[in-house]
C-alpha positions, 0 to 999 in steps of 0.5 A, a space after each residue: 500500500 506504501 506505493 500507492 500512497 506515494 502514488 497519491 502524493 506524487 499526483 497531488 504534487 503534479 496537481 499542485 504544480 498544475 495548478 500554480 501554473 495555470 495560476 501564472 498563466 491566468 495572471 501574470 501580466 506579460 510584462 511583468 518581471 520575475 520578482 514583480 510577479 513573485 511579489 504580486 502573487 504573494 500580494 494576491 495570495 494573502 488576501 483570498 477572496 472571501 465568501 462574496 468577494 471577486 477576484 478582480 476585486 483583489 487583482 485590481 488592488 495587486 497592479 495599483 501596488 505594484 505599477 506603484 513599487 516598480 513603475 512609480 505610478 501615482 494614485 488617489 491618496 485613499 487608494 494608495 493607502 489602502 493599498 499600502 495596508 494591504 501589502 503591509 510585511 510583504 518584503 520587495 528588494 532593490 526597488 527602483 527610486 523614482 524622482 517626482 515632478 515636485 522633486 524636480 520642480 524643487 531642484 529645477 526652480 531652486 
């Protein structure tokens, strides 16, 4: 019985595989890195829809994070702060730095 088990497990695994690529392929934008999506998925990984929640409820909120952290994007302060909140503990490395037109203006004006 011990090879059926292993069996069992090893289709489980597959299933698991399977599902975690059809995940990517429904998902991942094309454009999209290799470290933004990894990042983004944990983004939508930790918040599941609940009973009555849609998914597109959620993704839209994992793009507005992440054209934010990796494109610079700005956002209605309310939307960004929610945002923000939900991704908080989420850890992303080297991030790009993004010089605002305020910025700009500052150093253009001074």
């Amino acid at each position: 019985m011990v090879g059926g088990e292993a069996a069992a497990s090893g289709e489980g695994l597959v299933s698991g595989v399977r599902q975690a690529t059809d995940f990517e392929d429904q998902f991942r934008s094309y454009s999209e890195s290799e470290k933004q999506w990894k990042v983004r998925m944990e983004f939508i990984l930790r918040h599941p829809p609940d009973g009555g929640g849609r998914l597109d409820q959620l993704l839209s909120p994992s793009m507005v994070w992440a054209n934010h952290l990796f494109l610079g994007c700005s956002y209605n302060k309310d939307l960004l702060g929610k945002v923000m909140e939900m991704a908080d503990g989420i850890e992303v490395e080297d991030l790009p730095r993004f010089t605002t037109r305020s910025e700009l203006m500052k150093k253009h004006c001074s």
